[in-house]
ZAMARGU-4260 file (C-alpha; in steps of 0.2 Angstrom, whole numbers, plus 5000, padded with zeros to 4 digits):
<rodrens>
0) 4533/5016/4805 | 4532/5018/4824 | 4530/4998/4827 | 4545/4997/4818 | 4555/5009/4829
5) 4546/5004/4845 | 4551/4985/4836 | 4568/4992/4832 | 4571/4999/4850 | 4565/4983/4858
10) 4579/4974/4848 | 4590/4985/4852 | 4588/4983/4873 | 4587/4966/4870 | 4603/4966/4860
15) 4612/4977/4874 | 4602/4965/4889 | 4609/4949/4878 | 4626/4958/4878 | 4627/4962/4895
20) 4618/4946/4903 | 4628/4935/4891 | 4647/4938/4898 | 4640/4942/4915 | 4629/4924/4918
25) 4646/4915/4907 | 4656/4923/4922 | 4646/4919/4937 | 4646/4901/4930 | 4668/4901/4926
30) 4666/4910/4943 | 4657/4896/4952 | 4667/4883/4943 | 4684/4891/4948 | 4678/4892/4966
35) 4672/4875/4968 | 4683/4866/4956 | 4700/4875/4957 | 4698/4886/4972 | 4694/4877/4984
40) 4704/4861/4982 | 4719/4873/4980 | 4715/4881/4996 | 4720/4869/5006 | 4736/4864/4997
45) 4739/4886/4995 | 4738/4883/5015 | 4749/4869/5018 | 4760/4878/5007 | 4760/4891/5017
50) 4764/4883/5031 | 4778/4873/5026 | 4786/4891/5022 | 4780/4897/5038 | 4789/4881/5048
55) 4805/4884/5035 | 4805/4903/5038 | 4802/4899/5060 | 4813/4885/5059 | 4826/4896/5050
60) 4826/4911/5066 | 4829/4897/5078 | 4845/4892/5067 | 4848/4912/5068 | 4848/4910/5085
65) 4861/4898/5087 | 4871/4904/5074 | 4872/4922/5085 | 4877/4909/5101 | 4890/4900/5090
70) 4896/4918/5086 | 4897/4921/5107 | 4907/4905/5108 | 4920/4909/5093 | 4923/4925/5099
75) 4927/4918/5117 | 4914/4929/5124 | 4902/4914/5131 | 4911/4893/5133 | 4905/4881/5123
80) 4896/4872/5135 | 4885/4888/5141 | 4884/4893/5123 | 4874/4874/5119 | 4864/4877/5138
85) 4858/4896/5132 | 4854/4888/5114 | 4844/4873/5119 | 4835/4883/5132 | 4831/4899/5123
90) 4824/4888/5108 | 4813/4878/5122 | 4805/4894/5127 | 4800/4898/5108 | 4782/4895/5103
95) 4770/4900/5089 | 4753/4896/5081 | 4737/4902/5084 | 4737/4896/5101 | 4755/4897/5104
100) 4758/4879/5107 | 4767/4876/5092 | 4786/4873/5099 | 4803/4865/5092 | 4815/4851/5097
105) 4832/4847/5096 | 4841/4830/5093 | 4857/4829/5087 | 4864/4818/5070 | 4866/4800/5082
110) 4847/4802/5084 | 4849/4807/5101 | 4838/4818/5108 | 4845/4833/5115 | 4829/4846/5122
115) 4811/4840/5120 | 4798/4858/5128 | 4784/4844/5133 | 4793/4829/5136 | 4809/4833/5146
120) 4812/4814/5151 | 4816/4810/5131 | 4832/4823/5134 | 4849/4814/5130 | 4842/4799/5126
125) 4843/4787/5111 | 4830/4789/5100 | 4835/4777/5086 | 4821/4765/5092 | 4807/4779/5095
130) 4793/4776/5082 | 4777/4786/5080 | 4760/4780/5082 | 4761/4770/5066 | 4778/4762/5068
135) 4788/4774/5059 | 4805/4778/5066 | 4802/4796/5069 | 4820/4803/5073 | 4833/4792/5060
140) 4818/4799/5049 | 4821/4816/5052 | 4841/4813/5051 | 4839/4804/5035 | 4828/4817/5029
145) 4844/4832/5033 | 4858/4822/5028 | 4857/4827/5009 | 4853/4844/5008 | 4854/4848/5027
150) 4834/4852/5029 | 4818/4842/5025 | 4802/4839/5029 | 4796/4824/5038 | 4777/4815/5039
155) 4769/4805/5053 | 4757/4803/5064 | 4756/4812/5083 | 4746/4815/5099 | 4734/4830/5095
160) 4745/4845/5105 | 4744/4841/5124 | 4730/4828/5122 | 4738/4811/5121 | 4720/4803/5118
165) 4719/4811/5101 | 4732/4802/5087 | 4733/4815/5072 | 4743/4817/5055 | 4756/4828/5057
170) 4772/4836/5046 | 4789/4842/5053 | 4802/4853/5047 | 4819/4848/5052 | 4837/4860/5048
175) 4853/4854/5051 | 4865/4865/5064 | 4882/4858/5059 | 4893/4866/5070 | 4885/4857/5085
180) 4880/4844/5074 | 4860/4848/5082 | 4843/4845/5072 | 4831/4859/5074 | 4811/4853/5070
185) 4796/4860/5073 | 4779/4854/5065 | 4760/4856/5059 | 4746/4845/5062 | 4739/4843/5045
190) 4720/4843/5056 | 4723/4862/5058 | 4725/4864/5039 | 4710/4854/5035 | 4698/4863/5049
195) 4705/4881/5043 | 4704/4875/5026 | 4686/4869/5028 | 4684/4886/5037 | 4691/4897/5022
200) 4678/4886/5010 | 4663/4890/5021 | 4666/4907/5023 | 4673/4908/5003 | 4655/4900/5000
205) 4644/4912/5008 | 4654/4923/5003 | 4652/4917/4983 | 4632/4918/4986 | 4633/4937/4993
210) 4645/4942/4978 | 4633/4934/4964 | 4619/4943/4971 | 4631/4959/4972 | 4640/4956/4955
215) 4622/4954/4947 | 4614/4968/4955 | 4629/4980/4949 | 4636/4970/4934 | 4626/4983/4923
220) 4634/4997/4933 | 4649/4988/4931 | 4650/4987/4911 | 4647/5005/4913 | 4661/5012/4924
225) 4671/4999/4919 | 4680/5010/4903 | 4680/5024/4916 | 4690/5012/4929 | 4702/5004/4920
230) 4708/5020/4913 | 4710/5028/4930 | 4716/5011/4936 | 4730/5011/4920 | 4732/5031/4927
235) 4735/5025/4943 | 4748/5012/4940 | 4756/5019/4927 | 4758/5035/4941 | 4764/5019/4954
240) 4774/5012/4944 | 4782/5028/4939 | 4787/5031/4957 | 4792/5016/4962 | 4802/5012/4947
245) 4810/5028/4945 | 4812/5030/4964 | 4832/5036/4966 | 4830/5025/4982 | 4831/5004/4984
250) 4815/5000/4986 | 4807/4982/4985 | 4790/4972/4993 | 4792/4959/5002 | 4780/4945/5009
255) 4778/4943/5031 | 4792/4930/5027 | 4804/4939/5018 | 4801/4933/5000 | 4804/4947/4987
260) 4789/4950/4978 | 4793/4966/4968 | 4808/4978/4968 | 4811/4993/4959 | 4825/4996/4945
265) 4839/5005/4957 | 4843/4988/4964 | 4840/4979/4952 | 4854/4989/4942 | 4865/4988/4956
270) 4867/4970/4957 | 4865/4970/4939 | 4850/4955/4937 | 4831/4955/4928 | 4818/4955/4942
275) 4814/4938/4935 | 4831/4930/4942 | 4826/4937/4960 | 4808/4939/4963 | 4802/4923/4975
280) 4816/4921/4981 | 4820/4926/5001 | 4828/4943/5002 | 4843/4937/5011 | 4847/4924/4999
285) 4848/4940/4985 | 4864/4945/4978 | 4863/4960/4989 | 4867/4952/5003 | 4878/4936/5000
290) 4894/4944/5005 | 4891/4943/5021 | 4885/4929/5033 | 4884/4944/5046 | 4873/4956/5034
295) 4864/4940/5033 | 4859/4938/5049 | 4856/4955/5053 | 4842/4955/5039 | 4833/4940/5045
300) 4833/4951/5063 | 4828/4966/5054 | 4812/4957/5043 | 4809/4948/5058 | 4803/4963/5068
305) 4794/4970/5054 | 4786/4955/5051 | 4778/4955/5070 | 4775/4973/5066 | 4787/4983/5070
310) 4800/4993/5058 | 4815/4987/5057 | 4830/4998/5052 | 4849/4996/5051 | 4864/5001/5040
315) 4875/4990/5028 | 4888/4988/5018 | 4886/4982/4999 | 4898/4980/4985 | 4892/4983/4967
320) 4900/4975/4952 | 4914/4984/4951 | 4920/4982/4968 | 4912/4998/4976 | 4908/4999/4993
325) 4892/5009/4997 | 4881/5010/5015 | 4863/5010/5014 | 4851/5015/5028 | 4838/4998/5027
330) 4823/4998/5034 | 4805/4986/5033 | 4789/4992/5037 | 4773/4983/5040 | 4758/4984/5029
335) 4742/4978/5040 | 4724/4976/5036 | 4710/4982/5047 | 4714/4968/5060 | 4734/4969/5063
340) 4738/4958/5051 | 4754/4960/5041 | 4748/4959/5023 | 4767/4962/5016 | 4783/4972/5019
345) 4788/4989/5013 | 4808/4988/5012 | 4816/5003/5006 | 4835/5009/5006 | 4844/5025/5005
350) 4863/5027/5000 | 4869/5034/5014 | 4889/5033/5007 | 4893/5051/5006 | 4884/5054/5025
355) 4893/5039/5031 | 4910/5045/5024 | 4909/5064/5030 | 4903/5058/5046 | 4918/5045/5046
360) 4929/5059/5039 | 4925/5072/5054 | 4927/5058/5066 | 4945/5053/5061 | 4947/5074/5059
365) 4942/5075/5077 | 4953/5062/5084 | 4968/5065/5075 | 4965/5085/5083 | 4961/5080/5101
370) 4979/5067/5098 | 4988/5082/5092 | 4980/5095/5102 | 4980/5083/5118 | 4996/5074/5117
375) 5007/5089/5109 | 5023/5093/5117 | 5019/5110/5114 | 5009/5124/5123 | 4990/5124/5114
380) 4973/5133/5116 | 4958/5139/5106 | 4952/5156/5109 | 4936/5165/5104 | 4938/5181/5097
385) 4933/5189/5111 | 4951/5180/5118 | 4939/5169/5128 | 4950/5153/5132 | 4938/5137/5126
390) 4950/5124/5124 | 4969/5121/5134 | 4980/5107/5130 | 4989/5096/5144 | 5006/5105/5139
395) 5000/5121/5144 | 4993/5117/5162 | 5009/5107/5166 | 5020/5123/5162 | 5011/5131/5176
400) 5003/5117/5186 | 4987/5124/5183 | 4970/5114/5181 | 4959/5115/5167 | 4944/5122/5175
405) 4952/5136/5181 | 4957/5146/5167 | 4943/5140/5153 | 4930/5153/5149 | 4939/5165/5157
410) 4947/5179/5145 | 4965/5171/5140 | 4976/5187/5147 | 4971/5183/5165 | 4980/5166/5164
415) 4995/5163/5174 | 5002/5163/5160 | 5003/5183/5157 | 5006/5188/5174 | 5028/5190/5177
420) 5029/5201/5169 | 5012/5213/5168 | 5014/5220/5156 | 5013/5202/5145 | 4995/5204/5147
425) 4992/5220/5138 | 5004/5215/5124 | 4993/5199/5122 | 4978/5209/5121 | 4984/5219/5106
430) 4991/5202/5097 | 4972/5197/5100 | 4964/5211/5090 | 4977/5208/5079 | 4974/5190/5076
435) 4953/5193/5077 | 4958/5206/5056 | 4965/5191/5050 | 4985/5192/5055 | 4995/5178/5061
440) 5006/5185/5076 | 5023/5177/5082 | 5034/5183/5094 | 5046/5176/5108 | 5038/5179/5124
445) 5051/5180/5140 | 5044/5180/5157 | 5049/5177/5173 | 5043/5162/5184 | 5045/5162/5202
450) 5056/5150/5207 | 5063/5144/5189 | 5069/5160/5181 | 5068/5166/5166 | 5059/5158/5152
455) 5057/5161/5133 | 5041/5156/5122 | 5039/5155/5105 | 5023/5162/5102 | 5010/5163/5089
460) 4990/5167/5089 | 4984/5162/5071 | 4965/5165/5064 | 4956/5149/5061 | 4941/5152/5044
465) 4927/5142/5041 | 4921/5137/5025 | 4913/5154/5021 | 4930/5163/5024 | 4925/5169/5042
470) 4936/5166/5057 | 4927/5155/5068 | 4941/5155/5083 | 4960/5159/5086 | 4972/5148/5087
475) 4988/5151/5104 | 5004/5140/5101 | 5017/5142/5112 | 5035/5133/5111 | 5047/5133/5126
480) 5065/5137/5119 | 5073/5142/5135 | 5085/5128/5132 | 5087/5136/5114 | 5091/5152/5121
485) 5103/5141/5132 | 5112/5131/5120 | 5113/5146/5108 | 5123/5157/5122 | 5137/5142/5126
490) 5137/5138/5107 | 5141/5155/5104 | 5156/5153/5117 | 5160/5136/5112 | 5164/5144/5093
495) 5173/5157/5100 | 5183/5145/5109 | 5183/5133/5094 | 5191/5146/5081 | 5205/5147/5092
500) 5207/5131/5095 | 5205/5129/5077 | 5218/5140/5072 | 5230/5135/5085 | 5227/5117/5078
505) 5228/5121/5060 | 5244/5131/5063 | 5251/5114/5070 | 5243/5102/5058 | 5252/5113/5045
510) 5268/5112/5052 | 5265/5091/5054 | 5258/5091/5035 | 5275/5101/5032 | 5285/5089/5040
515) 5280/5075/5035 | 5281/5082/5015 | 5300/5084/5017 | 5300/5068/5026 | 5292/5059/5011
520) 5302/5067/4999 | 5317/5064/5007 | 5313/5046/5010 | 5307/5044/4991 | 5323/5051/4985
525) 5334/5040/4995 | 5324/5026/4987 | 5330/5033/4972 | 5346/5035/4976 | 5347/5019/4985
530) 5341/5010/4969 | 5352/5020/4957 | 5366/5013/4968 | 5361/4996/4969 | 5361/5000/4948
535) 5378/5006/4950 | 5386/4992/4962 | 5378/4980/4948 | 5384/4987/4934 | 5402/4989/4942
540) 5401/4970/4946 | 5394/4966/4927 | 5409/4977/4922 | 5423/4969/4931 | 5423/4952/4923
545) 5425/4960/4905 | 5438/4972/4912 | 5449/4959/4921 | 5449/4948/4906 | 5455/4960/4895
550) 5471/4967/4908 | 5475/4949/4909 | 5475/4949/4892 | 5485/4962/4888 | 5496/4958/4903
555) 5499/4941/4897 | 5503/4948/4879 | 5515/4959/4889 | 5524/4947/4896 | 5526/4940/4879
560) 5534/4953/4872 | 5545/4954/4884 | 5552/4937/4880 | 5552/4939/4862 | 5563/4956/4866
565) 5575/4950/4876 | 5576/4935/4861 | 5579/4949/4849 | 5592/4958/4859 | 5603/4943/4861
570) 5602/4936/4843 | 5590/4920/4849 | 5576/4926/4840 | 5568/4910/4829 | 5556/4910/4818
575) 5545/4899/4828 | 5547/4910/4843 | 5540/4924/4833 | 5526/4915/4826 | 5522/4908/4843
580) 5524/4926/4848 | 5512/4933/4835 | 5499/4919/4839 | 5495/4924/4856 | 5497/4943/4851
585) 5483/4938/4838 | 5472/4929/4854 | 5476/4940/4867 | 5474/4957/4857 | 5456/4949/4852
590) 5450/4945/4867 | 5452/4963/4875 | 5444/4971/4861 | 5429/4958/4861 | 5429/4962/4883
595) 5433/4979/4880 | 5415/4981/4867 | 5405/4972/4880 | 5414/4981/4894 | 5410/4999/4884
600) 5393/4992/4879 | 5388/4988/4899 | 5393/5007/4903 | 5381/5013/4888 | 5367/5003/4896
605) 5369/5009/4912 | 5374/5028/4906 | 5355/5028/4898 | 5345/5019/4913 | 5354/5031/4926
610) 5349/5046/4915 | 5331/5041/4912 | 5330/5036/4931 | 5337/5052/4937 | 5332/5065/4923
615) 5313/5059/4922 | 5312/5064/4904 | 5300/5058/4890 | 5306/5049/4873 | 5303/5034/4862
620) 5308/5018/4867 | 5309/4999/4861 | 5299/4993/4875 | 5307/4975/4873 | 5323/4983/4872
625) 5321/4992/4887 | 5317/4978/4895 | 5331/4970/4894 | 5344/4984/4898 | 5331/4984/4914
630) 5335/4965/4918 | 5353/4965/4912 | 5355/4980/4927 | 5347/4969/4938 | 5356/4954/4935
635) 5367/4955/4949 | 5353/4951/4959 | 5349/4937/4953 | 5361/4928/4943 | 5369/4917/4958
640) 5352/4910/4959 | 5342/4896/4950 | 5329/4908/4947 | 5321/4913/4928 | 5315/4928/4922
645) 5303/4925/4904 | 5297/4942/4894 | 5285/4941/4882 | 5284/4955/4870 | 5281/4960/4852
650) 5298/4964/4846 | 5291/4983/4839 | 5281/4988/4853 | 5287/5007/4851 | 5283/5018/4867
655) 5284/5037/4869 | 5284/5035/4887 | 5295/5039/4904 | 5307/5025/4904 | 5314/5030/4920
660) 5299/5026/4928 | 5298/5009/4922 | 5315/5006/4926 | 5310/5010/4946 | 5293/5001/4942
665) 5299/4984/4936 | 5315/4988/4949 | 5305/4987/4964 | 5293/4974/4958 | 5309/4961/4954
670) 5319/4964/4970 | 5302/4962/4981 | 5301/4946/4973 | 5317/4940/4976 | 5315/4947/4993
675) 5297/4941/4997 | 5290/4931/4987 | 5306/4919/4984 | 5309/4918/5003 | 5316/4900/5005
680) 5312/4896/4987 | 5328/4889/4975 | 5319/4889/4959 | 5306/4903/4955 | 5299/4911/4937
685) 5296/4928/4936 | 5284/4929/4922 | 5283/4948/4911 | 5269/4949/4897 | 5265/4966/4888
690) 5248/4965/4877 | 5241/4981/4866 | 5222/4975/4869 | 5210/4987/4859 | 5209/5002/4870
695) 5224/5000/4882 | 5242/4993/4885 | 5241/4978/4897 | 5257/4971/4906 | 5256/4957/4917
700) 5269/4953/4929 | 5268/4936/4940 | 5278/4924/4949 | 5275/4910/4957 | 5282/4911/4975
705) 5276/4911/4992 | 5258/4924/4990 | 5253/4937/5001 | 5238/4934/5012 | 5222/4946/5009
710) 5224/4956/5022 | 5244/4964/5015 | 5236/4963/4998 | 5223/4977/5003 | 5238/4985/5012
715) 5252/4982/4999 | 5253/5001/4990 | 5251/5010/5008 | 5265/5019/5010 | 5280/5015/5023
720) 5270/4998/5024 | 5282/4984/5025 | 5284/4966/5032 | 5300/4967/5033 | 5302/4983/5044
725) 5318/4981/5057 | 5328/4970/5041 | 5329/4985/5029 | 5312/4989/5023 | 5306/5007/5020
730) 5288/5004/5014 | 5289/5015/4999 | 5295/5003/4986 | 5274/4999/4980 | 5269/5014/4985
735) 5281/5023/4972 | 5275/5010/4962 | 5258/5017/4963 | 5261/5033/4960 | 5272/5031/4947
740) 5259/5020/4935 | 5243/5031/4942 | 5253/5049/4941 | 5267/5049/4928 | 5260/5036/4917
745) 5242/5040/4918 | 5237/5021/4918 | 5230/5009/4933 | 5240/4994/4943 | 5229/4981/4953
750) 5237/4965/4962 | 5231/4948/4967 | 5239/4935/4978 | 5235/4920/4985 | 5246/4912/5002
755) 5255/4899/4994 | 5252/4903/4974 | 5263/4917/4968 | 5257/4936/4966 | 5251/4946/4952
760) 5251/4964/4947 | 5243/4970/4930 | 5246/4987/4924 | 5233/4997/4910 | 5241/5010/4901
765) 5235/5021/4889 | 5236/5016/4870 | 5241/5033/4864 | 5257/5032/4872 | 5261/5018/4855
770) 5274/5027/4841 | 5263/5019/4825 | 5280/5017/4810
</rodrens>
């Protein structure tokens, strides 16, 4: 039983040897392997790598460096001469490398060179023909090698740094600056690779035999602590991760050359992309920064520092998706090893919006109070409330030619201000305790200035609170309004004056008004009575022919009988004397009556036109009726001449209207016609046409004489305006016109004429005035 447990036991250690020397000897052997069959051939290719990043990333500052000079030149601030001197000499004076004899030149897109550092005599010549060592041509293949994609990297062969002796392989990276049309280089001997390559190996080998040794001796350990390890290393990360993705700040690692190596959530939300879309990529190429050329530039700078150890800091503006601007406060720190080295870059950003907008806020606070305070027209200063003066506006000194120095931080009542009278300055006190409990004082302040008089001052002292409620200081205004006091004194006077005047005025404009009333009137009613003659001179002359045909008549018939008497009375009486007798007895006695009818029926007419133009009363008319009694009054006027009036109405039109009013309407408008617009005219048409349209009475009235220009047609219902004032003219024939459509008919008149193409007026009337059968 005991050999089998010391059997068992002995098993068991072996099992437990086998099952740690197992995975430890299979991963010293994977270990050797990966060092000398993966490791170290990829070493050197890792390190070139490197270094064509590291020529990139140099190559890169110089371009910032005369993009910042093109900037210069833009902006006018450097020419573009001096801007091309400062650019090729500052990027001859730029070195690097371990030594510090690693340098860039500058040729331009012709395959010119424009600054060689070690070879000064290549400067502005051609180099189309210049070959390296082994017959290449070296610069049209560094301007091939840019002209697709503005950069590239160049091999060839060169002299070993200053030593000409020494011909070496050697790799360039050449960039494009398009604006000067310029080709920046710099290169790496691919000797210094292989040397620090060989280098690393060596020391990565002894180094490989010391950690064999190590890993064997404490492999055991190792498998022990292991379980203990990873669970504090998963504790660890998990509390890192934590942090730094939870972190409210942007936080991000970065390599010495600026390539993004991790970043935490808060920017990665902002721009709103997977850390897979950014990380390896150089910061500034990020959609953080590519709004701006100038953030750009400003980054490189910043990284730039840090990456030579320093920390660099600075603030910029981003837009998120939405368009939002905020600031954030940048900055990059080193992380060195035990030597100096910088391992990798801290970046970190705070959002510094609100702090950047209260401190832009207070700044535009303050200089829109300094403008008001300094450049006010009125009287300013900030006391303490102990009436100390702290702060007095130019206003203020003026008024008593006073400089600042001399009254601040003295108490405010000892300013010249409160001195004419005394007494101002005990008054000001009180306003002061006043102001100091929370009251806002006003008053008007007079005092007496020597040599100017008396002045007045509208004067307040208002309590300034903080944010707490607390008055932190008082506020003094002052308002000069001597000239107030001034103007209101002759104003006073000058209204005292002005009512008079007023009333004396009024009392004469009333008596004008007066005068001119009766003037009107009297001028309108000899219009009337001038027209009702010229009705009564034409109806007399309408009624004379009818008359004198019938006493003709009746005389002729007269003379007859006393033939056919005197016939009778001495027996010669025939019977064809007496038929002939009783034929023109018959004729003639016809004739009167037929002359006396139209004679009797022309007085009618002109009995109901006269009433309706001098009574003004309302009743029913045949519109088309009245028309003509209108016309057949008028006819005098007209009836020597070839002229034609045409009416066109509805034969039924019944109005209840004011006939007298369209008897002086269609009156004046007829003989201004015949008066002006037929001027020199033989034959014109005078044109009447009434229309009942769907909400009012139309009637058109037109002729087709000579026109009015534009100027009498805005004129033409003014009243006592006339062109024919001096030959009769009054004025008040349209205007009555006017009145009488707008005032007694309720209705509205408008004309149109053109010079040489007739006038025409057109009245709307109400509808209602229609008498419906």
């Amino acid at each position: 039983m005991g050999i089998f447990e010391k059997s068992t036991k002995a098993g068991h250690k072996r099992f437990v040897w086998l099952r740690v020397a197992v995975p430890t000897v299979a991963s010293l052997v994977l270990f050797i392997i990966v060092i000398f069959a993966v490791h170290m051939p990829a070493v050197r290719d890792a390190l070139l790598a490197q270094r064509k990043d590291s020529l990139k990333h140099m190559t890169q500052v110089a371009v910032g460096v005369l993009e910042h000079l093109r900037d210069q030149e833009i902006k006018g601030l450097i020419s573009s001469e001096e801007a091309r001197r400062r650019g090729a000499e500052i990027i001859g004076m730029m070195r690097f490398g371990s030594e510090n004899k690693d340098y860039f030149w500058i040729n331009d897109f012709k395959a010119r060179m424009v600054m060689h550092p070690y070879m000064p005599e290549l400067d502005g010549r051609d180099m189309s023909k210049f070959a390296d060592f082994k017959g290449k041509l070296l610069i049209v293949e560094m301007v091939n090698a840019t002209e697709k994609d503005g950069a590239g990297f160049v091999d060839y062969h060169w002299q070993w740094q200053d030593k000409p002796g020494r011909v070496v392989p050697k790799i360039s990276y050449v960039q494009r600056f398009y604006p000067w049309k310029w080709i920046i280089g710099t290169g790496l001997y691919i000797d210094d690779i292989e040397s620090e390559a060989a280098a690393r190996n060596r020391d990565l080998i002894m180094m490989t035999v010391f950690i064999l040794g190590v890993i064997s001796l404490l492999s055991f350990y190792t498998i022990v602590q292991s379980r203990k390890t990873g669970q504090q290393v998963q504790e660890s990360e998990a509390l890192f991760k934590g942090i730094f993705d939870h972190s409210q700040q942007f936080m991000g690692v970065l390599s010495p050359e600026g390539i993004l190596l991790l970043a935490n959530k808060e920017p990665l939300n902002f721009v709103s992309c997977g850390e897979g879309d950014l990380i390896g990529h150089y910061l500034w190429e990020t959609p953080w920064w590519d709004h701006s050329l100038t953030a750009q530039r400003q980054l490189k700078e910043v990284i730039q520092i840090a990456s030579f150890g320093g920390v660099g800091k600075a603030i910029f503006e981003h837009c998120n998706d939405s368009g939002e601007s905020i600031y954030v406060d940048f900055s990059a720190k080193p992380v060195v090893d035990d030597d100096g080295k910088v391992l990798f870059l801290i970046a970190e950003g705070h959002n510094v919006t609100e702090l950047k907008n209260a401190q832009e806020q207070i700044a535009r606070s303050e200089a829109l109070f300094r403008g008001i305070f300094s450049q006010s027209l009125q009287f300013m200063g900030v006391l303490d409330l102990d009436g100390t003066l702290r702060e007095v506006n130019k206003a203020a000194l003026d008024v008593r030619n006073v400089a600042a120095e001399d009254v601040i931080g003295k108490p405010f009542w000892e300013g010249p201000w409160w001195q004419h009278p005394p007494s101002l300055a005990a008054t000001l006190k009180q306003d002061i305790e006043r102001a100091v409990n929370g009251h806002v004082v006003r008053r008007e302040v007079r005092s007496e200035i020597p040599g100017e008089g008396t002045r007045y001052v509208d004067f307040s002292l208002k309590p300034a609170f903080g944010a707490d409620g607390k008055i932190l200081f008082l506020l003094a205004e002052g308002r000069d309004v001597s000239e107030l006091h001034s103007a209101q004194d002759q104003l006073s006077e000058l209204n005292r004056d002005l009512e008079q005047k007023v009333e004396e005025r009024t009392a004469e404009l009333s008596r004008s008004v007066e005068s001119l009333e009766n003037a009107q009137n009297q001028l309108i009613q000899s219009e009337k009575m001038a027209a009702l003659g010229d009705l009564v001179a034409g109806v007399a002359h309408e009624i004379n022919t009818p008359v004198g045909i019938s006493v003709t008549s009746i005389s002729f018939m007269e003379e007859k009988l006393a033939e056919i008497s005197a016939k009778m009375n001495a027996g010669e009486l025939r019977k064809s004397d007496l038929d002939k007798f009783m034929n023109i007895a018959h004729e003639a006695t016809k004739s009167s009556m037929l002359n006396l009818h139209r004679a009797a029926e022309l007085i009618g007419n002109f009995k109901q036109v006269a009433a309706d133009q001098a009574s003004g009363q309302k009743r029913i008319i045949n519109f088309r009726e009245y028309l003509d009694e209108i016309l057949l009054s008028l006819r005098s006027k007209y009836k020597r001449t070839q002229h034609k009036i045409n009416i066109s109405c509805a034969e039924d039109l019944m109005l209840n209207t004011y006939p007298g009013a369209f008897m002086q309407i269609f009156s004046n408008l007829i003989i201004n016609t015949l008066i002006h617009g037929f001027e020199g005219i033989e034959v014109g048409n005078i044109d009447i046409g009434v229309e009942v349209a769907e909400d009012e009475i139309v009637i058109r009235y037109t002729d087709d004489g000579k026109g009015m220009s534009e100027d009498n047609v805005n004129r033409i219902f003014e009243p006592f305006f006339t062109t024919k004032r001096g030959e009769g003219g009054t004025g008040l024939g349209m205007s009555i016109v006017y009145n009488l459509v707008h005032s007694r008919l309720g209705g509205v008149i408008n004309c149109s004429s053109v010079e040489g193409q007739g006038t025409a007026f057109t009245i709307s009337l109400p509808k209602d005035m229609i008498v419906e059968e």
